[in-house]
N, C-alpha and C positions, 0 to 999 in steps of 0.2 A: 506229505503223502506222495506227490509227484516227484519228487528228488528221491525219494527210498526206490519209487518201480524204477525210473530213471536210471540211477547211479546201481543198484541192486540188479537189473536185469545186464544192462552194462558187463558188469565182474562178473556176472554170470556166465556170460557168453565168451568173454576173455577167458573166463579157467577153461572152460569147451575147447577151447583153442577154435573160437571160431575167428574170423579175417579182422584186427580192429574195422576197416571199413562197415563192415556190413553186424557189426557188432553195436557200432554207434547209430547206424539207421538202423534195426532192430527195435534196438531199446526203446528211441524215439517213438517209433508205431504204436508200439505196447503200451508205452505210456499216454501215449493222446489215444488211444482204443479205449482205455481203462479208465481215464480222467477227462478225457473232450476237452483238454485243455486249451487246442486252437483246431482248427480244420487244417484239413488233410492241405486242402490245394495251396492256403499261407506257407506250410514247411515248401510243397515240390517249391513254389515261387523264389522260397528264402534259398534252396538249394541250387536254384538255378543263378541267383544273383550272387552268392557266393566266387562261385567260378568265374561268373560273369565280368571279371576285374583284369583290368589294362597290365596293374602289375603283376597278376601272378603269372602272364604272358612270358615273363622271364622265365620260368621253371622249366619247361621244356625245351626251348632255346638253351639251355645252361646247361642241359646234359645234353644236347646235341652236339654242343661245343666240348664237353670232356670227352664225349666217347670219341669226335674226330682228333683232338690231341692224343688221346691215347693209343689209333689205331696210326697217326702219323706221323711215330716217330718222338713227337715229344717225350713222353716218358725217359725214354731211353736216353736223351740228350740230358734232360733232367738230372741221371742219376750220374753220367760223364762227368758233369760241373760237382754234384756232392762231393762224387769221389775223389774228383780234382782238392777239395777244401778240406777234407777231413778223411778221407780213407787211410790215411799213413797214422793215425790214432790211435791208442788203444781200445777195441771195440769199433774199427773202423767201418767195414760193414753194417753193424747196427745205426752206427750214427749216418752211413749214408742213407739209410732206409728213411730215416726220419728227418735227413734234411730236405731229401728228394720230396719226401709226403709233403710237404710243407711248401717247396717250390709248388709241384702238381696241386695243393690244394689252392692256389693262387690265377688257378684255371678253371678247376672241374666244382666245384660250389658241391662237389657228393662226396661224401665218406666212404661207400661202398667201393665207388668208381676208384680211388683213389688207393684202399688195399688192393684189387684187382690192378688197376695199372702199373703202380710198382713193386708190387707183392709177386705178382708174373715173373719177375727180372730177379728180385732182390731176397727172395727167400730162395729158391737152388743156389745163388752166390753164396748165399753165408753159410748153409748146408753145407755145400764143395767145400767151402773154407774152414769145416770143422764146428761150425757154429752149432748147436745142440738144435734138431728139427723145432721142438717144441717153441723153444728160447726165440728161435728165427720168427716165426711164424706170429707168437707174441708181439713181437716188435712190430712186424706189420699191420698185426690189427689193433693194435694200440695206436700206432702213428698217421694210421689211417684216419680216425676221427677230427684228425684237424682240419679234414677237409670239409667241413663246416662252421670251421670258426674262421681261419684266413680267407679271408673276401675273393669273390664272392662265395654267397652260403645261401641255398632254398630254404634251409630254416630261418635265417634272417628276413629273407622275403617275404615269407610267412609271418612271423611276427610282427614284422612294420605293415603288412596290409591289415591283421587283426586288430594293432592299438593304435594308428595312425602314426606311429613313429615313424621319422626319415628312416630310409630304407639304403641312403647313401653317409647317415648319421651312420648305422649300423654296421654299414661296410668300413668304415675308417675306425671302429670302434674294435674291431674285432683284431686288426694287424700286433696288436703289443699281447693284447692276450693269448694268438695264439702262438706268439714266439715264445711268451712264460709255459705255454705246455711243453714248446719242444725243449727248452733247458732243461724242466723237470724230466721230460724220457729219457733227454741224453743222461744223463746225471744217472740214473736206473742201467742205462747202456754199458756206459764206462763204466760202473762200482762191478756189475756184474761180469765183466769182462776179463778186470782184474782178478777177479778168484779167480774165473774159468780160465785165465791165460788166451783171450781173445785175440790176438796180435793184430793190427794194421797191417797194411803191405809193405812190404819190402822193401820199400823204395825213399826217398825224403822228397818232401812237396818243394817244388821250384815253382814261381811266379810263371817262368814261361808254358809251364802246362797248363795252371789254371787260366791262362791267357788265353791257351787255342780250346782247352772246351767251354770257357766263357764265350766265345766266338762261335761254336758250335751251336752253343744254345739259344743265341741272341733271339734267334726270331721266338723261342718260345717264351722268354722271359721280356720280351716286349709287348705280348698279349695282354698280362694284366695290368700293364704300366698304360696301353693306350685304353684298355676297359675301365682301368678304374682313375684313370688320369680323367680320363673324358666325364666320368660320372661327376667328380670330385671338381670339374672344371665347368660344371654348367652345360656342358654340350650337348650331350643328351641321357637318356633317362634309365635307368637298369634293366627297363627292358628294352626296349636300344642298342643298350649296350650290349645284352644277351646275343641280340640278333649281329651285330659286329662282331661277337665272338665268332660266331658262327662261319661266318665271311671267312674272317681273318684265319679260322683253325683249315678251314679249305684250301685256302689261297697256299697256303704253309706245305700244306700235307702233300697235295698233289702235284705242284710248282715249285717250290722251294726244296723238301726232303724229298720226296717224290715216294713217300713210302704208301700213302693213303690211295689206295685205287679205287675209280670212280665207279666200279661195280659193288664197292661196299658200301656209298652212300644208303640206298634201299634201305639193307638191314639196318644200321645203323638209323635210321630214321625211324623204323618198328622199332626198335630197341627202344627209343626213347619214345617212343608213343606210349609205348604200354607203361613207361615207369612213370609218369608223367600222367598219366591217364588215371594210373596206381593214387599219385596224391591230389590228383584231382577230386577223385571220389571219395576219400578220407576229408577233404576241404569241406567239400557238399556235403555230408553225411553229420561232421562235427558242425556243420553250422546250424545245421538242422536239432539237432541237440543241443548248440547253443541257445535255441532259439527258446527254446524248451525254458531253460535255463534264467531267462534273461527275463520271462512272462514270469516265473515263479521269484523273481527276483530275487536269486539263488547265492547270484556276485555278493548285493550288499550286505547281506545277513554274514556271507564269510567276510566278508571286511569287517563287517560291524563286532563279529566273534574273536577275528585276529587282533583286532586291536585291543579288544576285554583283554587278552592276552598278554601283552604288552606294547608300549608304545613307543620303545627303545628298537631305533630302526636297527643296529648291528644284533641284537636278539631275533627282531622278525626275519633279519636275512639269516642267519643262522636257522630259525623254522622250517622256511622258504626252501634254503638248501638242501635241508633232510629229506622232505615232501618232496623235492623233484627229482633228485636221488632216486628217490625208492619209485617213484613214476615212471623214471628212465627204464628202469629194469624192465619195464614190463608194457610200455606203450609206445608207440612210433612217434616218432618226434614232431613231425607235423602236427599230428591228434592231437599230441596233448600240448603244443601250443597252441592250437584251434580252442579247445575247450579252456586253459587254464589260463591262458593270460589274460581274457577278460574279465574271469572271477576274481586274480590277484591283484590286477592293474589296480581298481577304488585302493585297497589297502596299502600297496606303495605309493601311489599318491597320497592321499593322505596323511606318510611318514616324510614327505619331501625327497623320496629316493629316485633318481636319474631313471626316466623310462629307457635309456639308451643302454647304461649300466646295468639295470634288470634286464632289458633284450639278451645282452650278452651273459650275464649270468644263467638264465636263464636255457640259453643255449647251450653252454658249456657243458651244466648239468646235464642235460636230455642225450648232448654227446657221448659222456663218459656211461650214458647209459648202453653206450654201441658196445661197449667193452664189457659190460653184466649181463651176467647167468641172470632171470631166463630170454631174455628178449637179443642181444646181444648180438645185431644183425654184422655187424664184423669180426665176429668170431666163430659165426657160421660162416662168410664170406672164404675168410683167410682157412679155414679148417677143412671146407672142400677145397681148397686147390691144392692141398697137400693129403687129402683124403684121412684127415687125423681125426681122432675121434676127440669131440668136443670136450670132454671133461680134463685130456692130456693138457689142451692151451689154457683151461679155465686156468688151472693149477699155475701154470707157468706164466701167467700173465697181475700175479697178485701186486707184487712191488708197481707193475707199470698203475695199476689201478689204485695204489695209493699217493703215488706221484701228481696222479692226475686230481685228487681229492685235494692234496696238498695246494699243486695251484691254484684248483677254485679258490679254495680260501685266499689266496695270495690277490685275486682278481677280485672276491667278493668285497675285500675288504680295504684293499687300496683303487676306489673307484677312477684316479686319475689315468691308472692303466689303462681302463675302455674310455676314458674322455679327453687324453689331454688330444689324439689327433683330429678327433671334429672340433673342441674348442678351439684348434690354429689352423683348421682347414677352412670350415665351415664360415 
């Protein structure tokens, strides 16, 4: 009874297009109004202790640190060095798009941030360059998403504070996975190019260019090497590290490039307040519904049911897949790692499957949810900065979106891609 008002008023207020946050505290009231299943002042307490966590300190620190690389110049160096490696390619634009997301996502731990940071640059490029608006635009909101799989990632943080997983397990886990996404976009890049007659530049790649914008770039592409060297080495702690980021993206922007000026710190600091603020209350509000959850013993009955199901763990990751698929579409990624990884956690346990491998599964999925109709916050992202109307990219974005299916399966089902670098790091 309590999981029908629960989960029922939930979807309810989701088809409303009401805010998931206030959608997930919603439900919850309703349901303990209806049911008196705990007192009121246990949720605020549980809602407060939620947030109340050392690691999720990271989150805001991580986009404070992408927005100052992004207004410092990084980006831009970023896409210097791509274009250095692969612009002369067929489809070389598009592959710079998506090598750059991929450097950038080695920064900024957001998907969002990361179509806005090189999607600014790299969609008029390929536009000018004859590339088809829609096609362009695609590419960026597709290549965007990786900026939650290549470390660091606030979904990962998210995850390892919810299941007690390493959170620095997670960050090494994610680096081979999300290089199998960008093979796969490139790979959609290139075929499509070739029809289109995409051409590279004009030019033949020589060592001594990619020399001097490797040089250019140095200070940015030393950011995640001392972040994530330092995590990965004991030093200190990802949220630590966050706040290092932060330093180091300062010290960079305004002394080094000199491009970041010290009157846009302010905004910059609201800017991430509020996004930050955004999943803080999605955190508080799903825990609060977890809690719900967790009193109804809601987890083990789905373990108990998944497993009726079957007990062939490549069958249940195959379930699993479908289920968070069709989730992504339609919930924020935090949320519904807030809500779903505690209900799924008993049942992959209980099949011996890698809590590290499900993180990143896990994540992957909720990613390519940035990419689906209706939820699809990178397709809205990339579709106002070119003021296209959204069903033009849905259309043009299908290949990218099977690609990315394709890899999961590729990650799902060869787990040593998310394990072999914590089992020789670690």
């Amino acid at each position: 009874m309590v999981a029908l008002i629960l989960f029922g008023g939930f979807i309810f207020l989701v088809i409303a297009s009401v805010p998931i946050a206030v959608s997930l505290g919603l439900s919850t009231i309703i349901a303990i109004h209806i049911t008196e299943a705990v007192a009121l002042q246990v949720v605020a307490q549980r809602m407060f202790t939620a947030v109340d966590n050392f690691a999720l300190m990271a989150v805001p620190f991580f986009m404070i640190a992408g927005a100052v690389m992004e207004r410092g110049g990084i980006s831009k160096r970023l896409i210097g060095l791509a274009n250095s490696l692969v612009g002369t390619l067929f489809g070389g634009f598009a592959l710079v798009t998506i090598l750059a997301s991929m450097f950038f996502a080695a920064i900024s731990g957001s998907s969002p941030a990361t179509v806005a940071a090189i999607g600014a640059i790299m969609i008029p490029a390929m536009v000018k360059n004859g590339y088809e608006e829609e096609f362009a635009t695609a590419t960026q909101a597709s290549a965007g998403y990786i900026g939650v799989i290549i470390p660091p990632s606030i979904p990962m943080i998210t995850y390892g504070v919810v299941t007690g997983t390493s959170i620095g397990a997670l960050f090494m886990a994610g680096f081979i996975p999300g290089i199998v996404i960008g093979i796969s976009l490139a790979i959609v890049a290139v075929v499509t190019a070739k029809k289109r007659n995409y051409r590279g530049e004009a030019r033949k790649m020589n060592l001594k260019e990619v020399g001097a914008a490797f040089k250019d770039a140095i200070w940015a592409l030393l950011m995640p090497v001392i972040i994530l060297g330092g995590i990965y080495g004991g030093i200190f702690t990802p949220t630590e590290a966050a706040n290092i980021a932060v330093v180091y993206g300062l010290l960079v922007g305004i002394f080094v490039y000199k491009e970041l000026k010290v009157k846009e710190i302010p905004s910059i600091l609201r800017g991430a307040a509020i996004s930050s603020s955004l999943v803080f209350l999605i955190i508080a509000t799903a825990s609060a519904f977890g809690l719900i959850l967790t009193r109804e013993r809601i987890p083990t009955e789905v373990a108990q049911f998944l497993l009726q199901i079957t007990d062939n763990p490549t069958i249940m990751l195959l379930i699993l897949n479908a289920m968070l698929l069709l989730v992504g579409t339609f919930m924020e990624t935090n949320a519904a790692i807030i809500i779903l990884a505690p209900i799924l956690f008993p049942a992959i346990s209980a099949l011996g499957i890698d809590p590290v491998h499900f993180g990143i599964i896990m994540v992957v999925n909720l990613a390519i949810g940035m990419i689906t109709p209706p939820l699809g916050v990178n397709l809205f992202v990339a579709a106002s900065m070119r003021k296209m109307q959204i069903e033009k990219l849905i259309n043009a974005n299908w290949w990218y979106l099977f690609a990315s299916i394709v890899a999961l399966m590729i990650i799902t089902y060869f787990p040593i891609l998310s394990l072999w670098l914590p089992s020789k790091l670690m």
